[in-house]
PDB file with one MODEL, atoms N, CA, C and O in Angstrom:
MODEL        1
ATOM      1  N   UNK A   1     -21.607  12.406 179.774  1.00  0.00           N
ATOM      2  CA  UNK A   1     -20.885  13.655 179.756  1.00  0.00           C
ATOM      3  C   UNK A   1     -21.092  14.374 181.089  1.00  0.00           C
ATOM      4  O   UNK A   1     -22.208  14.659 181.524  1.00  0.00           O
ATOM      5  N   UNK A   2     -20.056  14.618 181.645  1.00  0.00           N
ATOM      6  CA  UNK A   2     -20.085  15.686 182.712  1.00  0.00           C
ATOM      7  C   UNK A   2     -20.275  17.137 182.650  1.00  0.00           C
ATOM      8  O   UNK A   2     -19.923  17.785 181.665  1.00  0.00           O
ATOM      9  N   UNK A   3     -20.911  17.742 183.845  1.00  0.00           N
ATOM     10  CA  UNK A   3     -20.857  19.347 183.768  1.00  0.00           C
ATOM     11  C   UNK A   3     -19.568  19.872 183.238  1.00  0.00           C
ATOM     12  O   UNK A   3     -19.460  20.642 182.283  1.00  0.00           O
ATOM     13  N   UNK A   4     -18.388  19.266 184.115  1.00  0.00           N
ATOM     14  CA  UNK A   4     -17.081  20.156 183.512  1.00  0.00           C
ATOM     15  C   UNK A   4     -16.616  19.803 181.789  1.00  0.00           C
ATOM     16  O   UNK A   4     -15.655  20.403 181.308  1.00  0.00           O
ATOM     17  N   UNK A   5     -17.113  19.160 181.267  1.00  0.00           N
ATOM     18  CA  UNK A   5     -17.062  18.856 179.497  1.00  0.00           C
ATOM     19  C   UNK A   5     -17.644  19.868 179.394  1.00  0.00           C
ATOM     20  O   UNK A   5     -16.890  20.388 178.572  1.00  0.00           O
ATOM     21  N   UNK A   6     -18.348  20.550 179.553  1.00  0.00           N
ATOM     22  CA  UNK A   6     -19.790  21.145 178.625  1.00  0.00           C
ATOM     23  C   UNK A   6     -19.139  22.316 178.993  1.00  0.00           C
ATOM     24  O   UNK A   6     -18.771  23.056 178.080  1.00  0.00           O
ATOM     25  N   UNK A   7     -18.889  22.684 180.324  1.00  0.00           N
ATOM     26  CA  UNK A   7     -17.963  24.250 180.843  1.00  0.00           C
ATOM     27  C   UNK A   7     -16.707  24.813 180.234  1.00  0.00           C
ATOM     28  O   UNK A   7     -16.394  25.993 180.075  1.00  0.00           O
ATOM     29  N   UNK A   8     -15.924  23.490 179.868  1.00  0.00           N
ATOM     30  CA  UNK A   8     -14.882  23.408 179.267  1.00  0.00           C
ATOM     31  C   UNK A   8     -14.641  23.683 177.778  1.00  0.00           C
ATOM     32  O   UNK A   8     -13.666  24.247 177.281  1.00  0.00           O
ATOM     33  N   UNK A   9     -16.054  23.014 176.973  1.00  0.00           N
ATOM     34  CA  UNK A   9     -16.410  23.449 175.678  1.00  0.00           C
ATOM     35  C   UNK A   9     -16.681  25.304 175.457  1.00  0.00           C
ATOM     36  O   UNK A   9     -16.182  26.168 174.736  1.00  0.00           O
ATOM     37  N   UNK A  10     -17.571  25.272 176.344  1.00  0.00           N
ATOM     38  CA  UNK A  10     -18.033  26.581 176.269  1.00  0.00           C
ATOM     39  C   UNK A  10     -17.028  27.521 176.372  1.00  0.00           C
ATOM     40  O   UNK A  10     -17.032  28.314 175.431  1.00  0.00           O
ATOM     41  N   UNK A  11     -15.937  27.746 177.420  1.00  0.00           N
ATOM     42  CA  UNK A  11     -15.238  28.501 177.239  1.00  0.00           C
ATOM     43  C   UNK A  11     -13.964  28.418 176.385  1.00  0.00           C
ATOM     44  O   UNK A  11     -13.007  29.193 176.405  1.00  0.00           O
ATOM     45  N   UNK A  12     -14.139  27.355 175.654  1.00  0.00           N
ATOM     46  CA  UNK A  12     -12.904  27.616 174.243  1.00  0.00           C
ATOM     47  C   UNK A  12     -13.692  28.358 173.472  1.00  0.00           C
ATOM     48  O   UNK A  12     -13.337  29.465 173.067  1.00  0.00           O
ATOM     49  N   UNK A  13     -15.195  27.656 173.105  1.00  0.00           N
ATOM     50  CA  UNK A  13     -15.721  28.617 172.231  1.00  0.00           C
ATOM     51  C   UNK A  13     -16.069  29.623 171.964  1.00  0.00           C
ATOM     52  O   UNK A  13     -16.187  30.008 170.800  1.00  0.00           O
ATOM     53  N   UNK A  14     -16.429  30.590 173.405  1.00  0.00           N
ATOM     54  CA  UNK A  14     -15.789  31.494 173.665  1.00  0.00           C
ATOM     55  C   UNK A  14     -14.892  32.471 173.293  1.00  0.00           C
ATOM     56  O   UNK A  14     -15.060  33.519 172.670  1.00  0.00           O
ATOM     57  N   UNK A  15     -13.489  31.739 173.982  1.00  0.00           N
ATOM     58  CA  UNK A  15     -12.536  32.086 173.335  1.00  0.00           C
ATOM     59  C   UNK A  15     -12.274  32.133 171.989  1.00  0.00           C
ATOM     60  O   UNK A  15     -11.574  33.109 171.720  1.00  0.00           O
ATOM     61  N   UNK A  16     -12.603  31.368 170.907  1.00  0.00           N
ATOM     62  CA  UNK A  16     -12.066  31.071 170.087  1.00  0.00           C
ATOM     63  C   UNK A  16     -13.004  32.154 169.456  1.00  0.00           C
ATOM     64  O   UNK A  16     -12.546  32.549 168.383  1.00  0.00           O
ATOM     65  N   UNK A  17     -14.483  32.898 169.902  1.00  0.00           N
ATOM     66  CA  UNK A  17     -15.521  34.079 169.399  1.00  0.00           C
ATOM     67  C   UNK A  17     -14.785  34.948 169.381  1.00  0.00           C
ATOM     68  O   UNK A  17     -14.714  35.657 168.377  1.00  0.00           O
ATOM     69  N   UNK A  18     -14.003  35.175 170.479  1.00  0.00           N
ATOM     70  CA  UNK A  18     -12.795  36.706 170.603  1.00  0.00           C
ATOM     71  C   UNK A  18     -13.191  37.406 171.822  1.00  0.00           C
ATOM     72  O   UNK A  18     -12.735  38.485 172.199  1.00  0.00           O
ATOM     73  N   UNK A  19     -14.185  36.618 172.473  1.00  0.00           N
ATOM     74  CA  UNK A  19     -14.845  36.805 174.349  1.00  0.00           C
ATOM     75  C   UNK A  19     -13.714  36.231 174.867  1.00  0.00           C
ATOM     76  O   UNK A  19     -12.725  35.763 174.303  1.00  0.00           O
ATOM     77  N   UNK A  20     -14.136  36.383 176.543  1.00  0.00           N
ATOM     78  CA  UNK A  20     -13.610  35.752 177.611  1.00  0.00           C
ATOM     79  C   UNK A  20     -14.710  35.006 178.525  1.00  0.00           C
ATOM     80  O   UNK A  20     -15.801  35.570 178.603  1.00  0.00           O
ATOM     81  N   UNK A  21     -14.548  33.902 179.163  1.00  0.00           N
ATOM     82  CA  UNK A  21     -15.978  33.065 179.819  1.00  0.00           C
ATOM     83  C   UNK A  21     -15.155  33.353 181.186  1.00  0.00           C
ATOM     84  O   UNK A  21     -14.148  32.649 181.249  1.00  0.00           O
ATOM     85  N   UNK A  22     -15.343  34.247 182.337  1.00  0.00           N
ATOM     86  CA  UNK A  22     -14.975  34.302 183.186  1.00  0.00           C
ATOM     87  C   UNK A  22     -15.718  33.438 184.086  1.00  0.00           C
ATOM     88  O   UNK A  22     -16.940  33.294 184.029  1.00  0.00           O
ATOM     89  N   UNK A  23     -14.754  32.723 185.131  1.00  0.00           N
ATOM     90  CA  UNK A  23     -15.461  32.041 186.884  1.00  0.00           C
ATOM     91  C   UNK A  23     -15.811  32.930 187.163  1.00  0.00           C
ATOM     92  O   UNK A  23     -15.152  33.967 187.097  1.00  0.00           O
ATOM     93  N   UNK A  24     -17.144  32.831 187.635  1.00  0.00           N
ATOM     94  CA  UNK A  24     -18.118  33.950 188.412  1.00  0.00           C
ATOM     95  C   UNK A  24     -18.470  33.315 189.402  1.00  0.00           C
ATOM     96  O   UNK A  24     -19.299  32.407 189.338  1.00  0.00           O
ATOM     97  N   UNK A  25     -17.821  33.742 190.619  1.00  0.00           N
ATOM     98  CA  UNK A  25     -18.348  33.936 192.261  1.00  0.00           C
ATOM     99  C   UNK A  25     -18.709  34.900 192.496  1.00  0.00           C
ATOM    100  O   UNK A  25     -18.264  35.747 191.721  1.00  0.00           O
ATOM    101  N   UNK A  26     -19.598  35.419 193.519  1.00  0.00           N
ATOM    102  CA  UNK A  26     -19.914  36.294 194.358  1.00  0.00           C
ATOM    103  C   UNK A  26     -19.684  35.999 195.927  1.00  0.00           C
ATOM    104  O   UNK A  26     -20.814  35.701 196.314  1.00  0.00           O
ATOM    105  N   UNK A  27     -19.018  35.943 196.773  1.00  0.00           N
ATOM    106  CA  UNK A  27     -18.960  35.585 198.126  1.00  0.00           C
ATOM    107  C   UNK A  27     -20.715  36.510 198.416  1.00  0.00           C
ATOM    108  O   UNK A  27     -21.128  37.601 198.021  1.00  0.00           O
ATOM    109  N   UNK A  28     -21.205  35.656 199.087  1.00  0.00           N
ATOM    110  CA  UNK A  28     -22.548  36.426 200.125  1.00  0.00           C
ATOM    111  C   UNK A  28     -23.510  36.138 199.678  1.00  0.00           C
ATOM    112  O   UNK A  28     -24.465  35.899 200.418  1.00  0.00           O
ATOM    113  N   UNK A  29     -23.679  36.007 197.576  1.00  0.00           N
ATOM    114  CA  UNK A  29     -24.533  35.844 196.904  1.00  0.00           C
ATOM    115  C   UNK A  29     -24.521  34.282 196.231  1.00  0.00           C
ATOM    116  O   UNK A  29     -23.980  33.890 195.197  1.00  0.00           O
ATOM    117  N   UNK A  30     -24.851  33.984 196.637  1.00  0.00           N
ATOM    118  CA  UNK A  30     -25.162  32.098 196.357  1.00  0.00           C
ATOM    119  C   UNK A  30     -25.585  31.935 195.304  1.00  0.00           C
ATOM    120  O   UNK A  30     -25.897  33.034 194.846  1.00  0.00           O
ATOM    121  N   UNK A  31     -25.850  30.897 194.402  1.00  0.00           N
ATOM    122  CA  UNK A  31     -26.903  30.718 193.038  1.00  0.00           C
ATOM    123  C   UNK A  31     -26.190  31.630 191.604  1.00  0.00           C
ATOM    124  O   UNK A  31     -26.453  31.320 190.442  1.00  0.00           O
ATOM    125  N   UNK A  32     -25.651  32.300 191.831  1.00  0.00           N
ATOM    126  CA  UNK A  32     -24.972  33.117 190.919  1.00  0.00           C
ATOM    127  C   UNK A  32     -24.546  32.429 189.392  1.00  0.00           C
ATOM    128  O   UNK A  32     -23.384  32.022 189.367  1.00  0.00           O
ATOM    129  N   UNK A  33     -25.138  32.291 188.432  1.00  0.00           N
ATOM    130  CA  UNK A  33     -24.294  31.639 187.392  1.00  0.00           C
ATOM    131  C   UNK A  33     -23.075  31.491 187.216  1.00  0.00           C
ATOM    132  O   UNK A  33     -22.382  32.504 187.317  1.00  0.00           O
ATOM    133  N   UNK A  34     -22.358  30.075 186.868  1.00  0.00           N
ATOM    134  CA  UNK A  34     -21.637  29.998 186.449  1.00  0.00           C
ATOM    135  C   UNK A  34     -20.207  30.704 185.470  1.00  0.00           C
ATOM    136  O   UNK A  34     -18.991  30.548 185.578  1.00  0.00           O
ATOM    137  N   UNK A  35     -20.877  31.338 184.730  1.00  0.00           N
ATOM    138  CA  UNK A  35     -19.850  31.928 184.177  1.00  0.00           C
ATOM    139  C   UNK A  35     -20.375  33.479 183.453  1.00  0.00           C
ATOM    140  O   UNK A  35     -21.491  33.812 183.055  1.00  0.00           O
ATOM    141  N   UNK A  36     -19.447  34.018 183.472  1.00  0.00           N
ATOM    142  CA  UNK A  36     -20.099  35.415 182.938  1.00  0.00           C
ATOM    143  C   UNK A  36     -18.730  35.992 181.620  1.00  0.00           C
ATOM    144  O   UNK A  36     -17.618  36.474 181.840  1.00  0.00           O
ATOM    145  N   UNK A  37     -19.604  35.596 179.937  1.00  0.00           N
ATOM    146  CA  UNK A  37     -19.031  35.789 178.886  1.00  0.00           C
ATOM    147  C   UNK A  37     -19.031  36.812 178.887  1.00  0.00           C
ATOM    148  O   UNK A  37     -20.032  37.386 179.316  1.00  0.00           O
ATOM    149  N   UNK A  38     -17.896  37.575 178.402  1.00  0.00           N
ATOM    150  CA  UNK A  38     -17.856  38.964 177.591  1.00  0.00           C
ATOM    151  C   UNK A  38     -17.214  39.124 176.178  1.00  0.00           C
ATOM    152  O   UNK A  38     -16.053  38.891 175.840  1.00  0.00           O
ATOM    153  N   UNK A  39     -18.146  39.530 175.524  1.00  0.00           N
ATOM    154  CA  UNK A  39     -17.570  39.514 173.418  1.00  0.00           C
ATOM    155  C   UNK A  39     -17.911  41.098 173.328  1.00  0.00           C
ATOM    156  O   UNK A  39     -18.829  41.902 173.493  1.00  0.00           O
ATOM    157  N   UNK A  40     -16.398  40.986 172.914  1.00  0.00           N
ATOM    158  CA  UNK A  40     -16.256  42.501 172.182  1.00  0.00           C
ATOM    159  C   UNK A  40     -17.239  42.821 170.743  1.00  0.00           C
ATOM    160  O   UNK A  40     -17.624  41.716 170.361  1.00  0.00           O
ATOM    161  N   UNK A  41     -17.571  43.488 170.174  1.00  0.00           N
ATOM    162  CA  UNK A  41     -16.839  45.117 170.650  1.00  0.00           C
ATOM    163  C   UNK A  41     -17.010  45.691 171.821  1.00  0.00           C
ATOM    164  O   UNK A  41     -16.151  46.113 172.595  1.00  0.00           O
ATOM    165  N   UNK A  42     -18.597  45.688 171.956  1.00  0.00           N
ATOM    166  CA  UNK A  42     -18.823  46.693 173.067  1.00  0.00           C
ATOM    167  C   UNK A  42     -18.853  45.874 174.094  1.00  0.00           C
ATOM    168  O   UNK A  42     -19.992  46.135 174.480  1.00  0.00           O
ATOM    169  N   UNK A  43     -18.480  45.111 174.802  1.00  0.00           N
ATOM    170  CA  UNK A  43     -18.687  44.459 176.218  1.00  0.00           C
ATOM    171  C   UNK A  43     -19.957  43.805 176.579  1.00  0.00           C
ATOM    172  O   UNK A  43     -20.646  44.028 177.574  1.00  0.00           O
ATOM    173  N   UNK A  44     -20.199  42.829 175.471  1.00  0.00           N
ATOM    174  CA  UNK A  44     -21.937  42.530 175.731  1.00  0.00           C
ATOM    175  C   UNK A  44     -21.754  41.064 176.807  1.00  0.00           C
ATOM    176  O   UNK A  44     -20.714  40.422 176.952  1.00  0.00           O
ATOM    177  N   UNK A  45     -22.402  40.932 177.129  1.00  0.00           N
ATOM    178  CA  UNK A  45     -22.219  39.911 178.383  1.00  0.00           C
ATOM    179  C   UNK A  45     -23.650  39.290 178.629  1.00  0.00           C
ATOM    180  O   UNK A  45     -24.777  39.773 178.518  1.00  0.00           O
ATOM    181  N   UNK A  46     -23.107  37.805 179.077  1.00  0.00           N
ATOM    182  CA  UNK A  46     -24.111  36.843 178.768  1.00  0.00           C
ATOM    183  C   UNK A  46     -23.616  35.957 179.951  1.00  0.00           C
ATOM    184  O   UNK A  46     -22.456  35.543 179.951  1.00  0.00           O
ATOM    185  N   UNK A  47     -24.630  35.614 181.127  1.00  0.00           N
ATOM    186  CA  UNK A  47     -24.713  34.919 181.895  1.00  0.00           C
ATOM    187  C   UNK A  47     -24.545  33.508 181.920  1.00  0.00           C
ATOM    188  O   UNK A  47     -25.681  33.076 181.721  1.00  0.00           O
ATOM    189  N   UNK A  48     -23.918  32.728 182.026  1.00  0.00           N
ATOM    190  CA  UNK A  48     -24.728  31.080 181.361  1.00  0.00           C
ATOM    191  C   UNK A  48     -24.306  30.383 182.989  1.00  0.00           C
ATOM    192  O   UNK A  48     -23.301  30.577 183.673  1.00  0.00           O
ATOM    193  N   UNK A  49     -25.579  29.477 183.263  1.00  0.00           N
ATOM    194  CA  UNK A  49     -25.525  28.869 184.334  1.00  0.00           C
ATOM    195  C   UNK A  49     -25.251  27.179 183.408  1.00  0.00           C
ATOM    196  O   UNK A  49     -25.949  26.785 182.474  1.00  0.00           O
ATOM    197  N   UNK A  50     -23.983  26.392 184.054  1.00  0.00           N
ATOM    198  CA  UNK A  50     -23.585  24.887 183.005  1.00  0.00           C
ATOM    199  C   UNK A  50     -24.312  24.070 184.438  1.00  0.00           C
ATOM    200  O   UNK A  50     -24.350  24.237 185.657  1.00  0.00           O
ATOM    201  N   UNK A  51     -24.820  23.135 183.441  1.00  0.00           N
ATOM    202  CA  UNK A  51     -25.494  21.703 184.497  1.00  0.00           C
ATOM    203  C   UNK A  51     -24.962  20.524 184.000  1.00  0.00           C
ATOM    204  O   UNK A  51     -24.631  20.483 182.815  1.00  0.00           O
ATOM    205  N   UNK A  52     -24.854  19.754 184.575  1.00  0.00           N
ATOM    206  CA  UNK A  52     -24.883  18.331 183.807  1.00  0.00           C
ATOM    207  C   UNK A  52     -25.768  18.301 182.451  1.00  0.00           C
ATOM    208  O   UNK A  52     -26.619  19.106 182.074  1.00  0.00           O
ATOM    209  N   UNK A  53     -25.377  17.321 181.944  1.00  0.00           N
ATOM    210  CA  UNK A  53     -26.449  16.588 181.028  1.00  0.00           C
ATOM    211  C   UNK A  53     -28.245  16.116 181.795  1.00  0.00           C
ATOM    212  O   UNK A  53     -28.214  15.272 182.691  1.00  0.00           O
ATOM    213  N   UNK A  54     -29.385  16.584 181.463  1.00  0.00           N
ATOM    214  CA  UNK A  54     -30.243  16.540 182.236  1.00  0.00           C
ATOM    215  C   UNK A  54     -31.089  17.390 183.444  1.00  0.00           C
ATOM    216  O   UNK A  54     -32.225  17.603 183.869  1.00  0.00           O
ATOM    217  N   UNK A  55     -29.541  17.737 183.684  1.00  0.00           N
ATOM    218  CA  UNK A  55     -30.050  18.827 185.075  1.00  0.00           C
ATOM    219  C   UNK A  55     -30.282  19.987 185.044  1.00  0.00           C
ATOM    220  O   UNK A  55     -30.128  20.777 184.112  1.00  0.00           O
ATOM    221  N   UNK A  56     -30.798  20.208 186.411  1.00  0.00           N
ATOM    222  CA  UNK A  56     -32.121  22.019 186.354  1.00  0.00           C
ATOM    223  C   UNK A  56     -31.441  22.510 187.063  1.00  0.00           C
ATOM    224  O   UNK A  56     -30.892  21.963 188.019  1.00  0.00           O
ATOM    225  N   UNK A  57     -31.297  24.183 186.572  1.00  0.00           N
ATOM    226  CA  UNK A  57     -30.914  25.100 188.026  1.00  0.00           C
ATOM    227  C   UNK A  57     -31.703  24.424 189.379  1.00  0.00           C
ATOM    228  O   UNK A  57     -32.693  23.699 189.279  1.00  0.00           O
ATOM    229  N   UNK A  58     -30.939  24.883 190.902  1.00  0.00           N
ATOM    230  CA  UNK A  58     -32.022  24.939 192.025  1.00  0.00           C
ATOM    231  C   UNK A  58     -32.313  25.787 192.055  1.00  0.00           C
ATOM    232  O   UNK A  58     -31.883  26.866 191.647  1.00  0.00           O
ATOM    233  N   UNK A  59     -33.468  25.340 192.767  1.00  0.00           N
ATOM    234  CA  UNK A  59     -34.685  27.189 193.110  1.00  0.00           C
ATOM    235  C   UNK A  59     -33.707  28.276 193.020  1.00  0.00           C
ATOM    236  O   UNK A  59     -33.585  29.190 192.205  1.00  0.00           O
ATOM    237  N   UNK A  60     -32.802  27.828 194.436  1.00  0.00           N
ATOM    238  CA  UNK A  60     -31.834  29.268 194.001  1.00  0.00           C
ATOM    239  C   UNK A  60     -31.255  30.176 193.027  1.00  0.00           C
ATOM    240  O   UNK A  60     -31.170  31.401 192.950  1.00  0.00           O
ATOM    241  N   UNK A  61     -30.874  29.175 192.290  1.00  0.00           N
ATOM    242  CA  UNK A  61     -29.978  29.579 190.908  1.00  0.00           C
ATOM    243  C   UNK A  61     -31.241  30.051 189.849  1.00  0.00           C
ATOM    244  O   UNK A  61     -31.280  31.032 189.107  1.00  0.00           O
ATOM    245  N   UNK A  62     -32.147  29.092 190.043  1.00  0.00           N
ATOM    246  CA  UNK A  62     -33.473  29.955 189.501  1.00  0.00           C
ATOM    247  C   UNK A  62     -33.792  31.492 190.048  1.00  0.00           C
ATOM    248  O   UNK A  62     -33.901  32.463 189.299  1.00  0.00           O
ATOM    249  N   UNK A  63     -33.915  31.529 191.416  1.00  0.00           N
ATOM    250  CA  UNK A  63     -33.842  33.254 191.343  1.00  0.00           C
ATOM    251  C   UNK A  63     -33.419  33.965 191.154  1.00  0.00           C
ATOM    252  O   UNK A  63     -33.767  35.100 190.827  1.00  0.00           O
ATOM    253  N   UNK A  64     -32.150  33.305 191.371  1.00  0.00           N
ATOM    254  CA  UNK A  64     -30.632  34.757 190.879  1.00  0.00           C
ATOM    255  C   UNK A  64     -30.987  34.921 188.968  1.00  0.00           C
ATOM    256  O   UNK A  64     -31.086  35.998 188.379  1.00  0.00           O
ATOM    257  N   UNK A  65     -31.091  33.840 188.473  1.00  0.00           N
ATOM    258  CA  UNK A  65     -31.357  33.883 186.861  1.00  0.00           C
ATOM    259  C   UNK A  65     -32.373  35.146 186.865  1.00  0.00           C
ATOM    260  O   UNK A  65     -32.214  36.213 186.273  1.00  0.00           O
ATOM    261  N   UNK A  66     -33.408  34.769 187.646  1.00  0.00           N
ATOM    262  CA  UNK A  66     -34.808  35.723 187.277  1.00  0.00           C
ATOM    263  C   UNK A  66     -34.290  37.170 187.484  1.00  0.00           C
ATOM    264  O   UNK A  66     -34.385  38.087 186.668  1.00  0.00           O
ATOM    265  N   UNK A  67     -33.716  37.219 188.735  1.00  0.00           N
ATOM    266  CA  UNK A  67     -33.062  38.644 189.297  1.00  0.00           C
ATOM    267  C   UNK A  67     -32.143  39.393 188.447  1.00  0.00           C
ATOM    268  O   UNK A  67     -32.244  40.587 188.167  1.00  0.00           O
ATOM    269  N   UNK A  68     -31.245  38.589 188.066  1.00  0.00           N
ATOM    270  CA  UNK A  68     -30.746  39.162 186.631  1.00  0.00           C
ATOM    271  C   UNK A  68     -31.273  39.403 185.520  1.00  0.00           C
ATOM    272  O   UNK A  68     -30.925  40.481 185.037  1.00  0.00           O
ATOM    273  N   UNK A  69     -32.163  38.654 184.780  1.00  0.00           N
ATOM    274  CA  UNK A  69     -33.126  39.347 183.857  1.00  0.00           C
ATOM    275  C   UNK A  69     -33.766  40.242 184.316  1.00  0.00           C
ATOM    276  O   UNK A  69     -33.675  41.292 183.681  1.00  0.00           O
ATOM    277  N   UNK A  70     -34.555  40.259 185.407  1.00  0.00           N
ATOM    278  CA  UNK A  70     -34.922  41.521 185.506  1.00  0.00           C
ATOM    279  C   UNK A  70     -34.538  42.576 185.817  1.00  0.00           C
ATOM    280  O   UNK A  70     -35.271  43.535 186.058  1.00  0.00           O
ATOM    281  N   UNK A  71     -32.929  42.568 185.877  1.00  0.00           N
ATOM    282  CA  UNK A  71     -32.277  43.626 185.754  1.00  0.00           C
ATOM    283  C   UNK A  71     -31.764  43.809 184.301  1.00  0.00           C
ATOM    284  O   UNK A  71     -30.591  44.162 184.180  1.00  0.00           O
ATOM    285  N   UNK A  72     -32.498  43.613 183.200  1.00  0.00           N
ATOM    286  CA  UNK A  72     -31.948  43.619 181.486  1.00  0.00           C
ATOM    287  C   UNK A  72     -30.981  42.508 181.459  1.00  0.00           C
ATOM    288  O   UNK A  72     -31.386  41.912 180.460  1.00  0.00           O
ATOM    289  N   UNK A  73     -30.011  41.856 181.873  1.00  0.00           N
ATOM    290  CA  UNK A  73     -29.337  41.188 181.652  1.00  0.00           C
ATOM    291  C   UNK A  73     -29.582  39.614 180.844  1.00  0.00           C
ATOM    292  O   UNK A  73     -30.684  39.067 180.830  1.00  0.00           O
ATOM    293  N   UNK A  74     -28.565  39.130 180.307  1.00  0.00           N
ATOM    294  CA  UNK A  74     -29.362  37.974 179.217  1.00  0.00           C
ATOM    295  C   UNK A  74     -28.315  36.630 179.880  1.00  0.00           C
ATOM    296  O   UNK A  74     -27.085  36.568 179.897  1.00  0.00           O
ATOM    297  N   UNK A  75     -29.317  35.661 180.379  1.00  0.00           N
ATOM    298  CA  UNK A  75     -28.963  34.432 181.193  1.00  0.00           C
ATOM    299  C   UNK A  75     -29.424  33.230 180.502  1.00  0.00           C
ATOM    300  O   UNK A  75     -30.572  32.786 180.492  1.00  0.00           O
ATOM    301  N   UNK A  76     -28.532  32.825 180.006  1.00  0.00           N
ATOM    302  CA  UNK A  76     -28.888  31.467 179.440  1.00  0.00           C
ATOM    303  C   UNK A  76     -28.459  30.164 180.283  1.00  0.00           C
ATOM    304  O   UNK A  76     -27.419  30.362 180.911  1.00  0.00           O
ATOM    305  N   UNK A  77     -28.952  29.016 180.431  1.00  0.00           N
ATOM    306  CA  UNK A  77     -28.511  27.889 180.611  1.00  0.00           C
ATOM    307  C   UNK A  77     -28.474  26.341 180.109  1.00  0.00           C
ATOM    308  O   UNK A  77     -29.493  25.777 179.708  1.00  0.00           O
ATOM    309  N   UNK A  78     -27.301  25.758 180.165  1.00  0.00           N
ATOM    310  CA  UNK A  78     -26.769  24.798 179.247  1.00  0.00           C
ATOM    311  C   UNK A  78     -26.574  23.690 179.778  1.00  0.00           C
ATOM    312  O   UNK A  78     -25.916  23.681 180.818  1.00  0.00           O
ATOM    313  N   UNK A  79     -27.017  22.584 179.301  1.00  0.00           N
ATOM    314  CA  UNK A  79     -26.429  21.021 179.380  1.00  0.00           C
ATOM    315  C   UNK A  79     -25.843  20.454 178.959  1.00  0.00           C
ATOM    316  O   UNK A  79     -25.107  19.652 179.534  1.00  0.00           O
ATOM    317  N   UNK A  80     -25.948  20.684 177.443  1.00  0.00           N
ATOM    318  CA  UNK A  80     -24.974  20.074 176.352  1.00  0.00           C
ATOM    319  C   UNK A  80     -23.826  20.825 175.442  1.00  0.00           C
ATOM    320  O   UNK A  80     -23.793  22.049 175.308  1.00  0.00           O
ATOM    321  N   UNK A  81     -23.261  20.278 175.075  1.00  0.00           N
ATOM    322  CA  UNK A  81     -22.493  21.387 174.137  1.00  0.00           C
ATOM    323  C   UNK A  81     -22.746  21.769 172.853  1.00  0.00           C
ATOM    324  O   UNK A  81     -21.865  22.295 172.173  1.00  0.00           O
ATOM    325  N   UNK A  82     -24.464  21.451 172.209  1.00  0.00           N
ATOM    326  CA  UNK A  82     -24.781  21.515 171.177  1.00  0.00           C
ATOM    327  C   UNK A  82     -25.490  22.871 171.522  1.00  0.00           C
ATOM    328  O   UNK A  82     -25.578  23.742 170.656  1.00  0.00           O
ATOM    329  N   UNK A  83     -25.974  23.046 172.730  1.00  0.00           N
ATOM    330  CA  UNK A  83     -26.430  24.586 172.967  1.00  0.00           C
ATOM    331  C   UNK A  83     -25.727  25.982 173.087  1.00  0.00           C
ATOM    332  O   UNK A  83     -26.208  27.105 173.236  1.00  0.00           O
ATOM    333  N   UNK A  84     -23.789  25.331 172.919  1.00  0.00           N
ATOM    334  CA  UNK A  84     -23.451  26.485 173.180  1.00  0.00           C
ATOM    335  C   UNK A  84     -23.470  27.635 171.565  1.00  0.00           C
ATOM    336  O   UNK A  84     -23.088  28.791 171.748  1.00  0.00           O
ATOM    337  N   UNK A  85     -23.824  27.310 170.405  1.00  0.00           N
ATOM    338  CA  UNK A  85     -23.655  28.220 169.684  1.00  0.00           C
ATOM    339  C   UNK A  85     -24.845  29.171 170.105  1.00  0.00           C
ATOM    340  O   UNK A  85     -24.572  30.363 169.960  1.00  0.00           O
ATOM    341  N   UNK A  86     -25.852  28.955 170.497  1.00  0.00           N
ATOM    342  CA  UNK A  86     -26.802  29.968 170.748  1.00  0.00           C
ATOM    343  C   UNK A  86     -26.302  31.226 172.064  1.00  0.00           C
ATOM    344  O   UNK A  86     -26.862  32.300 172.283  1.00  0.00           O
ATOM    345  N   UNK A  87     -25.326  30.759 172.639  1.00  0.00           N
ATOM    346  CA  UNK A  87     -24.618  31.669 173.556  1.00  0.00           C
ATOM    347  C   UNK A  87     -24.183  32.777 172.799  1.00  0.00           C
ATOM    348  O   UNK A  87     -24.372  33.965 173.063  1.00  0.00           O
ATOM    349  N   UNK A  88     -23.334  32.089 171.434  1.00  0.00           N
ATOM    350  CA  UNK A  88     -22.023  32.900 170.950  1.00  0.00           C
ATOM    351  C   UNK A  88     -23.058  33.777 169.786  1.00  0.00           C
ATOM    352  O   UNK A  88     -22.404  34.126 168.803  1.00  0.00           O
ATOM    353  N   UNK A  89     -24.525  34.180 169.732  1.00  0.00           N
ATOM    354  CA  UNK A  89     -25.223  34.851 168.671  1.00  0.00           C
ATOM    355  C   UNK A  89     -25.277  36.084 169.978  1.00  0.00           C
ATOM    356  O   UNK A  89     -25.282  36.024 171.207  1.00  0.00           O
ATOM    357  N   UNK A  90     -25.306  36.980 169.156  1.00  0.00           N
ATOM    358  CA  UNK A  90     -25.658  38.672 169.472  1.00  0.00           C
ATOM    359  C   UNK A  90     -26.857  39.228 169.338  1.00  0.00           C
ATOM    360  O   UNK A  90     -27.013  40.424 169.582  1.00  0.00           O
TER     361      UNK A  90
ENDMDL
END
C-alpha cells in the first residue's frame, strides 16, 4: 500500500464524517503536516501527518508535530487506513 491509498482513504472518511481534509502547505515552513481536518460543529481540527506503510515522520516533520502540540493543537499520524477512525473521534 502506498502513502497516497491511505491519504486518499482518509479524506473520504472525512468527508463522509461531515469534515473537510484540506492540502496543507505552508510556503517558508517545511515539515508541516499533511493535511489539516476540520469537523463541524464548532471547527475542531486535527492535524494528521500520512506516511507510507512503515514509515516515520523526519526530524523535521517531528518538530513541526511537537510545535503544534505545543501550541494545544491535536496531531496525529498515520500509515494505515485502519488508524484512520481514531482521527474521526472528538
Amino acid at each position: 500500500m502506498r502513502e497516497r491509498e491511505v491519504e486518499t482513504a482518509l479524506v473520504k472518511a472525512v468527508r463522509d464524517a461531515g469534515g473537510t481534509a484540506y492540502k496543507f502547505s505552508s510556503p517558508g515552513h517545511d515539515g508541516v503536516p499533511d493535511r489539516m481536518c476540520v469537523f463541524p460543529p464548532y471547527g475542531r481540527i486535527v492535524f494528521v501527518e500520512v506516511k507510507a506503510p512503515g514509515k516515520k515522520p523526519t526530524a523535521l516533520q517531528w518538530k513541526e508535530i511537537r510545535r503544534l502540540q505545543c501550541m494545544g493543537c491535536r496531531v496525529e499520524v498515520i500509515d494505515r487506513k485502519e488508524q484512520i477512525p481514531e482521527i474521526l473521534k472528538l
